[in-house]
N, C-alpha and C positions, 0 to 999 in steps of 0.2 A: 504494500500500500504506500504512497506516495506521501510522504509526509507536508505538511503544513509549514510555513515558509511564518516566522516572526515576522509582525505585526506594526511595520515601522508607525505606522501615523498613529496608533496608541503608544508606543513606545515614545516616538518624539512628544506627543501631547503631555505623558507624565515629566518626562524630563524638564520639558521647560513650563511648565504652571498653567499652558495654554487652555481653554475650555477644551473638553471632551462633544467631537457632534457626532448628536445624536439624532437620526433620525426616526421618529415615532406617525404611527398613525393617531389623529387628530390634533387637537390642540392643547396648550400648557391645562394641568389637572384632569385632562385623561387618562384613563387606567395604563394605559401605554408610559405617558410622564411619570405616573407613579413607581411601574415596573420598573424605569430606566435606572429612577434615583435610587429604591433597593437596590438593583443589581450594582450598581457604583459606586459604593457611598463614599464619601467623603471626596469624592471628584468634585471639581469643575462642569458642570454641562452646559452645552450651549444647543438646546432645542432644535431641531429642523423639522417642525411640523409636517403634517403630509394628509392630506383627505382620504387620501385612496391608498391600497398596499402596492399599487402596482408604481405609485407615485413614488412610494419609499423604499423601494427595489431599487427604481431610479438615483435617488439621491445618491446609495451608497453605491451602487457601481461607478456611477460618474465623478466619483469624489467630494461630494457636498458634503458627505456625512462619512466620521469615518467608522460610527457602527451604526446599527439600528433594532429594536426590537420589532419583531411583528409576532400579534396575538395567532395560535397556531390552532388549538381546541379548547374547547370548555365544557366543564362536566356534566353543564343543560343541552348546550347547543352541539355538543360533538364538535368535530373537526371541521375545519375551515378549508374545505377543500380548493374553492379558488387559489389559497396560500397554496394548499401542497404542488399546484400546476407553475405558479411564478417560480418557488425554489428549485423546480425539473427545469427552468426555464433560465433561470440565474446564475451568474457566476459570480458564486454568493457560498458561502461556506459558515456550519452553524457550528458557534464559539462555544456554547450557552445555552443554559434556560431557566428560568424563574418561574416560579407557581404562585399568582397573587387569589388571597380572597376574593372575591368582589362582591362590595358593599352596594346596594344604589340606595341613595335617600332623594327628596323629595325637595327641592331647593327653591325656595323663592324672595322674594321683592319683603326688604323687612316690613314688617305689620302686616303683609300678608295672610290670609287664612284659605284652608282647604273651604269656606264656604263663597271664595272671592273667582275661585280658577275656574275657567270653562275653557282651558286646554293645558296637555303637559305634552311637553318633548322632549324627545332623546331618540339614542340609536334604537334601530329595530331590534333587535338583538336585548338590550337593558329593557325596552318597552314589555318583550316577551317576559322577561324574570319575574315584571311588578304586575302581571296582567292580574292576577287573584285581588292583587289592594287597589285596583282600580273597579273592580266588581263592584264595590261597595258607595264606589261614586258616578252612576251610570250619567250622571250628568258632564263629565270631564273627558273631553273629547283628546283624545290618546293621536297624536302628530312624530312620524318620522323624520330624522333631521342626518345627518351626516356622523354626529360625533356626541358622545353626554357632555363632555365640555364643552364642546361648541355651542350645545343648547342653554347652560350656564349663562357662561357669555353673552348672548344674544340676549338672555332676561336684563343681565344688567348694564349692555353696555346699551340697550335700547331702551329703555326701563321698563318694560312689557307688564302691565298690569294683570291679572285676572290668568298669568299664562304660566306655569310653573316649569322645570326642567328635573330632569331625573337624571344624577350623576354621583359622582365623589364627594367626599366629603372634605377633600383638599380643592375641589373645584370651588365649593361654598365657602370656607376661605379667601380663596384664589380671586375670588369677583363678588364678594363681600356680599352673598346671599344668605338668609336664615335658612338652615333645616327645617321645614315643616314636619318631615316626619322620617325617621333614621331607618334605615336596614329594612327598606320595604320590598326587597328580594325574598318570595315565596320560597327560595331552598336558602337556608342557612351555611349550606357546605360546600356553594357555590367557587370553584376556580378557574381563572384562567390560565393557560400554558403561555409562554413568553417564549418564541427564542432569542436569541443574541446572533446578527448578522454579522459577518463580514466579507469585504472583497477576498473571492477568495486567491489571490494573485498576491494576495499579504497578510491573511490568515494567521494570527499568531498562534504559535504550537502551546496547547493547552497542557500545563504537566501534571500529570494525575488524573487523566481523563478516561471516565471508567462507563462512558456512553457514547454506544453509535447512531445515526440516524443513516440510512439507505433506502434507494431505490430498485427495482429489477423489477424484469420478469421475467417470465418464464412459459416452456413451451407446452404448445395445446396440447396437453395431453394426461391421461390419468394421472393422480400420483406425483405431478410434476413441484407443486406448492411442497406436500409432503415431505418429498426428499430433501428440500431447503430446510425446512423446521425441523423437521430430524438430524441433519447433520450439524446444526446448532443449538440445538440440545445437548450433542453427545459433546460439542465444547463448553458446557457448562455456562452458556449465555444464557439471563433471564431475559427473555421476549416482554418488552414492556407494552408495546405498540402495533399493532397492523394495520395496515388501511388497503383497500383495493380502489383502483380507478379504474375508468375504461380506456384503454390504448386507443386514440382516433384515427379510425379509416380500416380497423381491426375488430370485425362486430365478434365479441364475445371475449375478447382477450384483455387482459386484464394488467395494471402495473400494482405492485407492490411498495405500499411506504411501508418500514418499519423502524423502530426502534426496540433495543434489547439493550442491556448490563452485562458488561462483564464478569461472572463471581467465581467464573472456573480459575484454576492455578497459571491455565494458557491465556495469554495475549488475546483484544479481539482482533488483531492481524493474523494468528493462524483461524481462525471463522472466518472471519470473508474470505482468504482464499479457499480455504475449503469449498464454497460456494461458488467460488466463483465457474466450475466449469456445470452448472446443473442451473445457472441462469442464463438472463440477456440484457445487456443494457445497463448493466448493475453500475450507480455512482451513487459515491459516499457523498452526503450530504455535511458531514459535519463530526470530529467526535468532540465529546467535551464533557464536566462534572454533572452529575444531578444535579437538577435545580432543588433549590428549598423554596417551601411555602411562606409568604409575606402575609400581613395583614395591614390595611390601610387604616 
């Protein structure tokens, strides 16, 4: 396996005190902002917002940003599979990953009351988590918008009466909105996966990195999946992840994301080659440490 080539533009960033860019999807006090600051702490950051993932893809290949998180699954919504087609598509290599809580509250215009709102916005995605505490107010008409911070924002930097936002509660900080109502996410044990981007052309080599991410597939025929999982078993990988997608222009055939843990005594460089003659297409995504869980 081809090893990963240190990291200059983090490397020069710590050395001389420069901010760290980072490129996230949304805006400052999105859960993307939030992930960045755990993953970093005591850094410098200097924000590169991004509306879109395909938009923050961009940044870090072209150099604007020299890492960037993108949200990858979450334990309501499953995997973000759009994501997993930019990473097959990117020359992008994953450092990282962090696992945040996520909290949504209920953010508005101080003096505000739940009997003043006759609309809340936020992402589709957060709108889903809180749909059971909006049950109870049929009259609050539920609006998708690009970002939960972005919907923050837009209450206070427009002053939007009667309209409230559903976000962080470092967003409510961040753009001096009252919490109306905290942790109004119907699962409590709600997280998102984070990972940590970088170009992979300068990829810093991660030491002590005891997780892989990859792609493959594999040929039409019985049993063919099988013999990949079985032969990475018998190295002692915990398979943490699988995903199937469709191969396009190939009806029925299928690509393989996955992630495993290394716990065997061997390397996971003798597992992937092992594999490597019982697939097709196979590219390492990324290896790097488990992520730890955050709480906002």
């Amino acid at each position: 396996m081809e090893a990963a080539k240190p990291n200059s533009a983090l490397a020069d960033s710590e050395a001389d005190s420069n901010p760290l860019r980072v490129s996230i999807q949304g805006v400052p006090g999105s859960f993307h902002d939030i992930a960045a600051r755990f993953y970093f702490p005591g850094r410098s950051i200097s924000l590169s917002p991004a509306l879109t993932f395909a938009e923050l893809v961009r940044q870090i290949e072209s150099g604007e940003a020299d890492t960037g998180l993108m949200a990858i699954e979450n334990t309501l919504a499953g995997s973000l599979m759009a994501n997993y087609k930019l990473l097959n598509q990117a020359s992008l290599r994953i450092t990282g990953e962090i696992f945040l809580r996520i909290k949504q509250n209920l953010l508005v215009l101080p003096g505000q009351q739940l009997s003043d709102l006759k609309e809340v916005h936020s992402h589709p995605i957060a709108i889903e988590q809180c749909r059971e505490f909006f049950q109870h107010y049929p009259n609050i008409r539920l609006v998708e918008v690009e970002d939960t911070a972005l919907a923050a924002k837009n209450v206070q930097q427009h002053q939007l009466t009667g309209i409230g936002a559903i976000a962080s509660a470092t967003a409510a900080g961040m753009y001096a909105l009252d919490v109306l109502a905290p942790s109004i996410e119907t699962n409590k044990l709600n997280f998102t996966r984070f990972l940590v981007l970088e170009r992979a052309a300068e990829a810093r080599v991660v030491e002590g990195a005891d997780k892989v991410s990859l792609h493959f597939a594999t040929g039409h025929e019985v049993g063919s999946l099988y013999k990949v999982l079985a032969v990475l078993a018998a190295y002692g990988v915990n398979l943490t992840k699988i995903q199937s997608a469709p191969i396009i222009g190939k009806p029925w055939e299928y690509m393989f994301y996955v992630d495993f843990v290394a716990e065997g005594s061997l390397g996971f460089e003798q597992a992937i080659d092992a594999i490597r003659p019982l697939t097709n297409e196979l590219k390492i995504l990324g290896t790097y440490k488990q992520g730890q869980p955050y709480e906002d």
